[in-house]
C-alpha positions in Angstrom: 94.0 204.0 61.9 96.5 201.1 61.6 99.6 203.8 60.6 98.6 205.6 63.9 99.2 202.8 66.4 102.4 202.0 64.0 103.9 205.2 65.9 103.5 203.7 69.1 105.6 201.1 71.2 104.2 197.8 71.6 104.2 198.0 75.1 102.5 201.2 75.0 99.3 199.9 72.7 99.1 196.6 74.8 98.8 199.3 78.4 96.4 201.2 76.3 94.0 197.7 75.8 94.8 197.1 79.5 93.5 200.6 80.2 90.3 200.0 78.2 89.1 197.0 79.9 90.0 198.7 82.9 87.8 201.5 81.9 84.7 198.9 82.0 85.2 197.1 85.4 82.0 198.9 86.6 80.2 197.0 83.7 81.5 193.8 84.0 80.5 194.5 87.5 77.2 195.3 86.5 77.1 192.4 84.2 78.2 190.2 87.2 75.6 191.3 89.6 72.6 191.1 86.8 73.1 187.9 85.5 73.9 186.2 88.9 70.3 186.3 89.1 69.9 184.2 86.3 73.3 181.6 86.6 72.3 181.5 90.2 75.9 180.5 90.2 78.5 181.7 93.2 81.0 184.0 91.6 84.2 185.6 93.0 84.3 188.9 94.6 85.4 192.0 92.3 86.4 194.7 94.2 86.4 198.8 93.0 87.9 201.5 93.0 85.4 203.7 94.1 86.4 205.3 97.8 82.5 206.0 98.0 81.4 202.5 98.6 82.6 199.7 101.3 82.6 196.2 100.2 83.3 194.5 102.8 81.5 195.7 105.7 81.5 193.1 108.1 84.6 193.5 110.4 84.3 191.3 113.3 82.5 188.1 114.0 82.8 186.9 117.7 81.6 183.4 118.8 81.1 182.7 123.0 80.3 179.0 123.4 79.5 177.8 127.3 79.2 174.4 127.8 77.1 173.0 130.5 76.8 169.4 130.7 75.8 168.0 127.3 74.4 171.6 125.8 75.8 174.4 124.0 74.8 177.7 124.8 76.3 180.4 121.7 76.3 183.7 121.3 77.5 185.6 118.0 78.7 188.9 117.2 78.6 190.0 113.9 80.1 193.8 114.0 79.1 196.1 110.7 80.6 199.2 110.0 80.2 201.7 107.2 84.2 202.7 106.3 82.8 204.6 102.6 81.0 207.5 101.9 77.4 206.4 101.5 75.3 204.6 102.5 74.9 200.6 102.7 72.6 198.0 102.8 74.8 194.5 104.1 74.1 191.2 103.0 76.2 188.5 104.2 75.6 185.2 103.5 76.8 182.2 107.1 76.4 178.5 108.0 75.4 177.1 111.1 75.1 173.8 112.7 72.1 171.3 111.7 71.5 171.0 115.2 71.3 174.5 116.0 68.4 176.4 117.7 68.4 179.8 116.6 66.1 181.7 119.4 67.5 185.0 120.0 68.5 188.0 117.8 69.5 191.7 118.6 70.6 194.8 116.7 72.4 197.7 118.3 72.5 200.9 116.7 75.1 203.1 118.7 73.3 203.5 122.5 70.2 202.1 121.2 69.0 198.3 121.8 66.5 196.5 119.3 65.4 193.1 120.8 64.2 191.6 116.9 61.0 189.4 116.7 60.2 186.0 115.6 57.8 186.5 112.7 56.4 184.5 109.6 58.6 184.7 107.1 56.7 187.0 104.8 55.6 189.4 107.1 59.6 189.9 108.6 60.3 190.5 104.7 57.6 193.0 104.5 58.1 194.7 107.9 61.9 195.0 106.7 61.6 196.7 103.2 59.0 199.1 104.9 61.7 199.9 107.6 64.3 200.1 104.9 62.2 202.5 102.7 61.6 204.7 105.5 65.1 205.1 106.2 65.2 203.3 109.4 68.1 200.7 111.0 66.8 197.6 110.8 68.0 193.6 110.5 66.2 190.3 108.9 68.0 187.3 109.4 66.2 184.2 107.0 67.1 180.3 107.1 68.2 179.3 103.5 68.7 175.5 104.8 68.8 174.3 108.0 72.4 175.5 108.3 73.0 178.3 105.9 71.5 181.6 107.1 71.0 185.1 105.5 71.8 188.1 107.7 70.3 192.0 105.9 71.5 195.1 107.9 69.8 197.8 106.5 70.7 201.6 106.6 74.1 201.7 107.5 75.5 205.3 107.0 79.1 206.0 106.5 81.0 206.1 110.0 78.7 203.4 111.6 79.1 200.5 113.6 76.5 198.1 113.9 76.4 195.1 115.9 74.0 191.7 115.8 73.9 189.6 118.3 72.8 186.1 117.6 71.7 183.1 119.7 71.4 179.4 120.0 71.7 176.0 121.2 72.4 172.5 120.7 72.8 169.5 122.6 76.2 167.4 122.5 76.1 163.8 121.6 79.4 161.5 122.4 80.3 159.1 120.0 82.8 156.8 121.0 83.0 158.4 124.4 84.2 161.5 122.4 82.1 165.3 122.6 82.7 166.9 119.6 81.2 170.7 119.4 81.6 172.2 115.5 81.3 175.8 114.9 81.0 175.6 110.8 82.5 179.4 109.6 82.0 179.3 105.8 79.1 178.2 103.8 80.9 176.4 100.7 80.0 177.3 97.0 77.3 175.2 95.7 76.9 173.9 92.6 73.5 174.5 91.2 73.1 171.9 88.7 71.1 172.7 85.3 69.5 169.3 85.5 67.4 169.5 88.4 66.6 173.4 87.7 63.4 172.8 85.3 61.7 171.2 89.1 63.8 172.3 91.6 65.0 176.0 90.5 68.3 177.2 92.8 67.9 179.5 95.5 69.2 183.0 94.9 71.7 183.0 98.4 73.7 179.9 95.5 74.9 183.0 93.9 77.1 184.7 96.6 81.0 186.3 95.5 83.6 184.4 96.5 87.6 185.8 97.4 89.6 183.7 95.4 92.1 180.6 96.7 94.1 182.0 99.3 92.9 185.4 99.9 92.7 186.3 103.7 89.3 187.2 104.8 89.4 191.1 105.9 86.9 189.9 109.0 88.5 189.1 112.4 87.5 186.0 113.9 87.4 185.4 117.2 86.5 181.9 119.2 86.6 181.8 123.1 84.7 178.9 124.6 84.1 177.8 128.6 83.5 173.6 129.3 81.8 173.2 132.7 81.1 169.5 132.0 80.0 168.0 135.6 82.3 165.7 135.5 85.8 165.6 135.3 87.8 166.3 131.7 90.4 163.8 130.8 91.5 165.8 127.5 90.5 168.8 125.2 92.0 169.2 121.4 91.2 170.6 118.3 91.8 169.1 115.0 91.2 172.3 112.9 92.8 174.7 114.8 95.5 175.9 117.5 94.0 176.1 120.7 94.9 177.2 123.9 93.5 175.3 127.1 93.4 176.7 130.6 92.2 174.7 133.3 90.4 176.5 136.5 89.7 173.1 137.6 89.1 169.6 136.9 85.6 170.2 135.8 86.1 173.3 134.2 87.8 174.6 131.5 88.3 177.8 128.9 89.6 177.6 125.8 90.6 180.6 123.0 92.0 180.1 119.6 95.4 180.5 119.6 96.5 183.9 117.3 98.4 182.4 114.3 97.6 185.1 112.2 96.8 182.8 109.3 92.5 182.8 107.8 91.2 181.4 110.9 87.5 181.5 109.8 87.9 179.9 106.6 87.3 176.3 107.8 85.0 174.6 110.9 86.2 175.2 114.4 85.8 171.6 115.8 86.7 171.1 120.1 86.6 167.4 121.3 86.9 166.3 125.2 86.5 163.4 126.7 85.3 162.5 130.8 88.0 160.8 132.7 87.1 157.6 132.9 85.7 157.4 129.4 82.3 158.3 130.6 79.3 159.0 129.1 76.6 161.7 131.0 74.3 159.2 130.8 71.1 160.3 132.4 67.7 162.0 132.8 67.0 165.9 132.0 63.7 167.6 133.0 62.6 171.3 132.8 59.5 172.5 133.8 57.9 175.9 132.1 55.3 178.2 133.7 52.4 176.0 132.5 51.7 172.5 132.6 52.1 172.4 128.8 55.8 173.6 129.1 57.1 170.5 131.0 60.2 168.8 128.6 62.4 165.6 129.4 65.6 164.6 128.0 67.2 160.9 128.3 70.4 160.5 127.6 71.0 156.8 127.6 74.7 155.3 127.3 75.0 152.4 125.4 76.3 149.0 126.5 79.6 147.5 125.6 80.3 146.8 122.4 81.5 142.7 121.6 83.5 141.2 119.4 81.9 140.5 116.1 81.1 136.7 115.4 80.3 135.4 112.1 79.4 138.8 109.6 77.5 137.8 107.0 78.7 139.3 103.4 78.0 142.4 102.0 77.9 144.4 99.1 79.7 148.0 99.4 78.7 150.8 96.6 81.8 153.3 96.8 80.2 156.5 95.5 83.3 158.9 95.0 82.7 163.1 94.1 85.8 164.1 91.7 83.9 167.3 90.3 85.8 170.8 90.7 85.7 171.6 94.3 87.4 168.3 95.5 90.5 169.5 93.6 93.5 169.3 95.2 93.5 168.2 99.3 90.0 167.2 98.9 90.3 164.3 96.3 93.7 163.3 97.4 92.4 162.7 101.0 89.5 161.1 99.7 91.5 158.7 97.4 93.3 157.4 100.6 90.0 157.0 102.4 88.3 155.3 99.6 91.7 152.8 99.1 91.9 152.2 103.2 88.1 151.0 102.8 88.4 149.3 100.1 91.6 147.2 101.4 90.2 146.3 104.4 87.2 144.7 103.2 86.6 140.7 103.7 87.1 138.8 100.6 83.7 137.7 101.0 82.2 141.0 100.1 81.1 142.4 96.9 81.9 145.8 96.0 82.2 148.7 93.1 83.1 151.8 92.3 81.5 155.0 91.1 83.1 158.6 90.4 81.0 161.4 89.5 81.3 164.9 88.1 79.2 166.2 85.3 78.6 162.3 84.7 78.7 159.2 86.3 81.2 156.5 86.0 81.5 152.8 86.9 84.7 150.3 88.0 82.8 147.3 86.9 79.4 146.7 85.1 78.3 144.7 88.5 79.4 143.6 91.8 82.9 142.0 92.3 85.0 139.8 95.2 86.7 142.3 97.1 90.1 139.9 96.5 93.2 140.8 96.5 93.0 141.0 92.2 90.6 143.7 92.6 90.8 145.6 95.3 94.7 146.2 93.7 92.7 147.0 90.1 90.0 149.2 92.1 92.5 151.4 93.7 94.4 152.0 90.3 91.6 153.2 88.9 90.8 155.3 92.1 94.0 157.2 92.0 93.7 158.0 88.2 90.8 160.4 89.1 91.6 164.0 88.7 88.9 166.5 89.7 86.7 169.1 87.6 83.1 169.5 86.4 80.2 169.8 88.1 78.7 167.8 91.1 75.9 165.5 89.8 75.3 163.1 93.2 71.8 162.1 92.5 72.1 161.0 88.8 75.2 158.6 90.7 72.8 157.5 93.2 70.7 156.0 91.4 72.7 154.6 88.9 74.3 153.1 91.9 71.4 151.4 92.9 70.2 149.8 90.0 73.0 147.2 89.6 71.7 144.1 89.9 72.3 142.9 93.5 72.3 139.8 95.4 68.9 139.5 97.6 70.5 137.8 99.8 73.5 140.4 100.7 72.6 143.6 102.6 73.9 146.6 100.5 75.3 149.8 102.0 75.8 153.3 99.9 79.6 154.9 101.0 79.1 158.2 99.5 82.2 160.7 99.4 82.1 164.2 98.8 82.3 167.8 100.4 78.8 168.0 99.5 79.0 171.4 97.8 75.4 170.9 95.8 72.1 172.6 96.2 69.4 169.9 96.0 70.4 168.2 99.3 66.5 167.2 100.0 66.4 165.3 96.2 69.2 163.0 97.4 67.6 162.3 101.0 64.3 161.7 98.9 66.3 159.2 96.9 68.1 157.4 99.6 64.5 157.4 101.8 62.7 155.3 99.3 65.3 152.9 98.8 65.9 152.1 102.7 64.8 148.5 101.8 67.4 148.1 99.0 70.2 150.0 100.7 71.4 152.0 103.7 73.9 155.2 103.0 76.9 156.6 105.0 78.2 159.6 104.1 82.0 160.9 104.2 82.1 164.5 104.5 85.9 165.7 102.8 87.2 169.2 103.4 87.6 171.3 105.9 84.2 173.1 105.7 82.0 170.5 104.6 77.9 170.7 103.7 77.1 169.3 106.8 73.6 169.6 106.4 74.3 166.9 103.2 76.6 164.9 105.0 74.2 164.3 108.1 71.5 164.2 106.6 72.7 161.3 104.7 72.9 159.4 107.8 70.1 160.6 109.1 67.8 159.7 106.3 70.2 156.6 106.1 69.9 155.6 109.3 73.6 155.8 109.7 76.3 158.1 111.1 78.2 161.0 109.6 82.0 160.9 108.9 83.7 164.4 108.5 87.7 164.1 107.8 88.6 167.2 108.1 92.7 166.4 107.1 94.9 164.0 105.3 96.3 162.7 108.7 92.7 161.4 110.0 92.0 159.4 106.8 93.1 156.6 108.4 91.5 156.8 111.8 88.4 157.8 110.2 88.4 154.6 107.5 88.7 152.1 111.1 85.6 154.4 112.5 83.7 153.6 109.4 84.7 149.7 109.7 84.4 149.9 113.8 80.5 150.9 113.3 79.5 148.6 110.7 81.3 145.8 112.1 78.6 144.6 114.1 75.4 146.1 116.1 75.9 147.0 119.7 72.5 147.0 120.4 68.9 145.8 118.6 65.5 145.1 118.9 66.0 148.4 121.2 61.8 149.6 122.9 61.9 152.1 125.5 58.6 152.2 127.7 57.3 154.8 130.2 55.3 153.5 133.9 53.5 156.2 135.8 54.0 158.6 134.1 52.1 160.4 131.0 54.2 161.5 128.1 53.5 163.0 125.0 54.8 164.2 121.0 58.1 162.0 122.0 60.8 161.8 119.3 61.6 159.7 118.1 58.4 157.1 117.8 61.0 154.3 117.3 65.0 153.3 118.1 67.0 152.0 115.2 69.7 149.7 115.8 72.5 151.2 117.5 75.6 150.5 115.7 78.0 152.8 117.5 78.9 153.6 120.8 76.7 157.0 120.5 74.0 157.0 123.5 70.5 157.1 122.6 68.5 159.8 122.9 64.9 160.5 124.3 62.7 163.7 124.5 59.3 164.2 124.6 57.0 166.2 127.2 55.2 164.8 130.6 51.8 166.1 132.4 51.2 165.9 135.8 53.1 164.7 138.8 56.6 164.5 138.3 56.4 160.6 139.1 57.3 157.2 137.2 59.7 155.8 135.2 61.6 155.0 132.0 62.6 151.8 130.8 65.3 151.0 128.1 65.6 147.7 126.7 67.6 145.9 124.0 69.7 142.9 122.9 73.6 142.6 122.4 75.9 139.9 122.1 76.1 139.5 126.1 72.3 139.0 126.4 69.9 141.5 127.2 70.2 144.9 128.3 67.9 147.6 130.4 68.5 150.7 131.8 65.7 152.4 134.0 65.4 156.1 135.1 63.4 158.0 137.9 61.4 161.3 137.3 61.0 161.6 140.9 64.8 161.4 141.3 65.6 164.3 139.1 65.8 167.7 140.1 63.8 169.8 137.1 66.2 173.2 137.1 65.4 176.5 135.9 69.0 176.4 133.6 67.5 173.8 131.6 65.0 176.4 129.6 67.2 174.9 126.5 64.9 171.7 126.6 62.3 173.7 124.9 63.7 174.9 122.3 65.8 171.6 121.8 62.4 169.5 121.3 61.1 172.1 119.0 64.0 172.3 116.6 63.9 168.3 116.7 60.2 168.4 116.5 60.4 170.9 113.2 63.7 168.9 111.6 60.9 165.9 111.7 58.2 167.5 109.9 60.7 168.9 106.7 61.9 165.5 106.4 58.2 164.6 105.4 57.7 168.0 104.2 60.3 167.6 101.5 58.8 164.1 100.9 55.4 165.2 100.0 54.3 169.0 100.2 51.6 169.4 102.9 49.9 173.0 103.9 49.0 171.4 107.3 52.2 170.4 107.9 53.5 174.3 106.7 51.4 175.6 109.0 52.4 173.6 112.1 56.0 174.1 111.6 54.9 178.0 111.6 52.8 178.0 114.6 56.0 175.8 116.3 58.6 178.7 115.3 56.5 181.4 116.1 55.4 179.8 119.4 59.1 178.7 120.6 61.0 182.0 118.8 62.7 179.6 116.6 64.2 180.0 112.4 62.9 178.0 110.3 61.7 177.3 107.0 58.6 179.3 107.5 59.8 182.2 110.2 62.4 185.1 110.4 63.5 187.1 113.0 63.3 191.2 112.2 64.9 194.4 114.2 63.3 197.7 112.9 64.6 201.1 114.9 62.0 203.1 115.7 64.7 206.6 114.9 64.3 207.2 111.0 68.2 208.0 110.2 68.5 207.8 106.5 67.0 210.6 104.9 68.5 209.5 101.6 67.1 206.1 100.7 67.8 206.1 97.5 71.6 206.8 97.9 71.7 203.3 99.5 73.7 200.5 97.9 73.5 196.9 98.6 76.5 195.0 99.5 77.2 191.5 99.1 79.8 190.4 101.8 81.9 187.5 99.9 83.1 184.6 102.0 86.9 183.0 101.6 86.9 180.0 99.7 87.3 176.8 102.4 90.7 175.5 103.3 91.9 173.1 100.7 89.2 174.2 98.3 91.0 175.5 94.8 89.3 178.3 92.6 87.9 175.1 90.5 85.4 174.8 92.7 83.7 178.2 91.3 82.9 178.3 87.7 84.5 180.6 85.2 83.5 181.8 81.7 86.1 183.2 79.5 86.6 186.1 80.1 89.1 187.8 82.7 89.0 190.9 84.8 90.8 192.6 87.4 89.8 192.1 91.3 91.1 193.6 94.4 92.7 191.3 96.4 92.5 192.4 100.2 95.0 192.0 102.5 97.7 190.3 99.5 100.8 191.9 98.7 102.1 192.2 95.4 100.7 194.0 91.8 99.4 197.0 94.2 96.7 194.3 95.9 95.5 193.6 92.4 95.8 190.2 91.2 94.3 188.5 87.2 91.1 186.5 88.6 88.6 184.8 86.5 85.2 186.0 87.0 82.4 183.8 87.1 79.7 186.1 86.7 77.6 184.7 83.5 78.9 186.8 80.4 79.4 190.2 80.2 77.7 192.8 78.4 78.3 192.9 74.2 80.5 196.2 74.7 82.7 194.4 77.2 83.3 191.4 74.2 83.9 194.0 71.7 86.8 195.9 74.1 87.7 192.5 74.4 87.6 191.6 70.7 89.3 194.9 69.8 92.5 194.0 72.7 92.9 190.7 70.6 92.9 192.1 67.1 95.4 194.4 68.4 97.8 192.2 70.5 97.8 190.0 67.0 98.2 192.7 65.1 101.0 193.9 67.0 102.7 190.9 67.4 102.8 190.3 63.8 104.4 193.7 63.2 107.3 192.6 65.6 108.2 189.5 63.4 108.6 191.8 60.3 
């Protein structure tokens, strides 16, 4: 055997290896797909050959945002079309906001119209296979977390388009006189760690394909939006993205992304505006429903002016820095800076330390230290030494971060930075909840695609506020925010009370204190005659302060249907935070009847679209499709783990090698024939190379 290849050129033998791992893409493929069920690992995307099949069926995703006074209307077009020769089933894995309330969904099929239905979960997962058996158009869209989502299009034959439209809402909350709106485009890869998977197993959606570092997303992106704020706009910008602004007047405003031609939907799109004036739409909302049960109220309340700090007492600061795989490169560089401009500016008075995490957990000092000129020097040394890779253990950090002995006497605060690219988000709010007494946590979102749903929920469990820095640049502004907010409260001992009036199921029960200028926020329903009054009072450093509001002043418009579905989505956020607490069938079943009953995602419900027009007469020609997402802006290829073991993958949209590039697969391994093609390549590249030196 050996005397036959000795005929050959080098060159020619190693093509002929190349050929033969070639030849077994389709099981490596295989391989990848099979055992993603078991890694429950994301994995990048390995395109084929094979002219029958389209990959990447999603071609267009649209976004229409109208803004009318402080709430978000959206509407999304996802456009699927079939460009292969048989036919698909699409799966494509999206994020939304955390404060989204998903109402509305509908499929078109060519002329036809499909207005989808808000069902419990099971029985829109049932209804959909049936429709999918029977050969029938059909769409299921699931909620994976409060702001990753699951879109199936079944039934797609070659040659068509389908289109999903997609509704929701939110409701804009200044901070700092600032409206920020976020429209997150990517969900980022999550790391399912193997040491919560005995209690809390990974969700299969962890284990979506990936395009590798830098490949353009072959989906068009489009972003229009239209501000009619009711007051007038002093400024509009965008931090991610190039805008353009048109004015129509001084109230009203549209805005498009501006067509760079660079992977526009591979980070968040985030617009802030501010009133003229620095104001605040501070007041009352009221909408009233068909039935006296459907009456809803929103209070906006603007907070006072914050005053200078006096004395601060000391404090102890727990620095709790993510250096795993995914914060290589931008990430951890931007997060070094942060971490150094917080540390820095810290009173010599206060105690701090430091912990970086990956795979494992390490500590700056074995217990709390002066924040002194000596060591904050030391602490940022050791800071910038971190290099990222590993996985991304948070909660194992946690809570070695809150057993160092403390000081009873100091009031600790958690400073947790990371991108937040984990799957047990609800073990680390469980964590943080129980130790509210010992600690309270702020969280630093890094990247430009963060886990938002970590990130605030850290402060919302914390009873603190998020930080996203989305860019190198806003480090620094974002470092003063952090100190700005803690620096002292603007408000406390805050009670709100209602007179003549009857309210009821008003979130929240009870008002933290407000240590930001972020207004507080009031909503609840009301029986009866639209009569009475709401009273707002608190404590600052000028004295006391109340604000009062009028029912009978307020004009309860039609336009403000959004109220309902606001309260429900805040209503159903308050019973998962208990629900992940402590499982509770009642409390299942209320958040059930409360999506069903308000035509809201959740946990517990799914919306479904089933044509009635059987078109596939072929079901068991159909293929599924995974569409893979682009890897975040400033997120490397690290951030998706690789066994060893390299195939080819289709690049779309790259130039060079014939649109082929060498990508590591992270698919768990591959078959045994794949390592012995792989095993016989390396026998003869040795073999080969040894022959050359003779």
């Amino acid at each position: 055997m050996l005397n036959f290849y000795r005929n050959f050129p080098t060159s020619t033998i190693i093509s002929l290896v190349i050929l033969m791992c070639l030849s077994n893409i389709n099981s490596i493929q295989a391989a990848s797909a099979s055992t993603s069920d078991k890694t429950l690992a994301p994995y990048f995307f390995i395109d084929s050959d094979n002219p029958d099949l389209d990959r990447l069926p999603l071609k267009t995703t649209t976004v229409d945002v109208t803004i009318a006074g402080v709430i978000a209307n959206v509407q999304i077009q996802q456009t699927y079309r079939n460009e292969g020769k048989r036919a698909i089933e699409a799966k494509y894995l999206f994020p939304g906001s955390t404060k989204a309330a998903i109402y509305a969904l509908t499929l078109h099929v060519g002329e036809r119209t499909i207005e989808a239905k808000i069902k419990e979960k099971q029985q829109a997962q049932a209804e959909y296979a049936q429709a999918k058996q029977e050969g029938k158009s059909a769409a299921l869209l699931e909620q994976e977390r409060p702001n990753v989502f699951q879109m199936n299009v079944a039934n797609i034959l070659p040659g068509d388009e389908i289109k999903v439209d997609l509704r929701y809402t939110e409701l804009l909350v200044p901070t700092d006189n600032i409206y920020q709106f976020v429209f997150p485009t990517v969900v980022g890869p999550r790391y399912p760690s193997p040491k919560n998977s005995a209690t809390h197993p990974p969700e299969k959606w962890v284990a979506n394909p990936y395009l590798q570092q830098g490949t353009k997303s072959s989906t068009n992106f489009n972003f229009s939006m239209v501000i009619n704020a009711g007051m007038p706009i002093q400024d509009i910008s965008s931090p991610s993205h190039q805008v353009d602004v048109k004015f129509t007047s001084a109230e009203h405003a549209n805005l498009t992304l501006a067509n760079t031609g660079t992977n526009e939907n591979n980070q968040d799109v985030i617009i802030n505006y501010r009133l003229a004036g620095a104001k605040i739409q501070s007041g009352l909302i009221l909408y009233t429903g068909k039935s006296d049960q459907e009456k809803f109220f929103l209070a906006m309340v603007e907070p006072p002016i914050a005053v200078p700090p006096e004395i601060i007492p000391a404090r102890e600061y727990v620095f709790v820095l993510d250096v795993s795989g995914s914060m290589s490169g931008f990430p951890l560089n931007t997060a070094k800076t942060l971490i150094s401009n917080l540390i820095s500016k810290l009173k010599p008075s206060d105690m701090f330390n430091v912990v970086v995490f990956s795979d494992s957990s390490h500590f700056f000092s074995e217990q709390f230290i002066l924040a002194n000129t000596s060591n904050v020097q030391r602490a940022i040394t050791f800071i910038t030494q971190q290099s990222g890779g590993g996985g991304t253990e948070l909660l194992p950090a946690l809570k070695q971060a809150l057993a160092i002995p403390t000081n009873n006497e100091t009031s600790r605060s958690l400073v947790i930075i990371t991108d937040g690219y984990l799957s047990g988000e609800t073990q680390v709010f469980d964590l943080i909840r129980s130790n509210l007494g010992t600690a309270n946590a702020f969280a630093f979102g890094i990247g430009s695609s963060v886990n938002r749903f970590l990130i605030e929920g850290i402060a919302n469990v914390g009873k603190g506020e998020p930080f996203v820095v989305t860019d190198y640049n806003h480090a620094d502004a974002e470092a003063e925010r952090f100190r700005n907010y803690i620096s002292t409260p603007i408000l406390t001992n805050i009670h709100f009370k209602f007179n003549g009036i009857e309210v009821y199921d008003v979130q929240p029960n009870a008002l933290p204190d407000l240590l930001a200028q972020r207004p507080l926020i009031i909503t609840g329903k009301w029986k009866g005659t639209q009569a009475g009054s709401l009273a707002i009072t608190g404590t600052n450093g000028a004295g006391e302060f109340t604000q009062v509001f009028d029912f009978k002043q307020i004009d309860p418009g039609a336009d403000n249907i959004a109220l309902r579905y606001l309260w429900a989505r805040k209503h159903i956020a308050d019973l998962v935070d208990y629900q992940n607490v402590s499982n509770n069938s009642a409390r299942v079943a209320t958040i059930t009847a409360l999506g069903l009953k308000y035509n809201l995602v959740t946990d517990y419900t799914s919306f479904v679209a089933v044509d009635d027009v059987i078109r596939n007469t072929n079901v068991k020609d159909q293929t599924v499709v995974v569409q893979p997402l682009p890897l975040p802006a400033g997120v490397t290829n690290s951030a998706v783990p690789s066994p060893p073991f390299v195939a080819y993958s289709k690049s779309p949209g790259n130039s060079g090698n014939n649109g082929r590039s060498i990508s590591w697969s992270e698919s768990s391994s591959p078959e045994p024939d794949t390592w012995f093609l792989f095993g016989v390549a390396t026998l003869l590249l040795g073999w080969t190379q040894r022959r050359h030196l003779r």
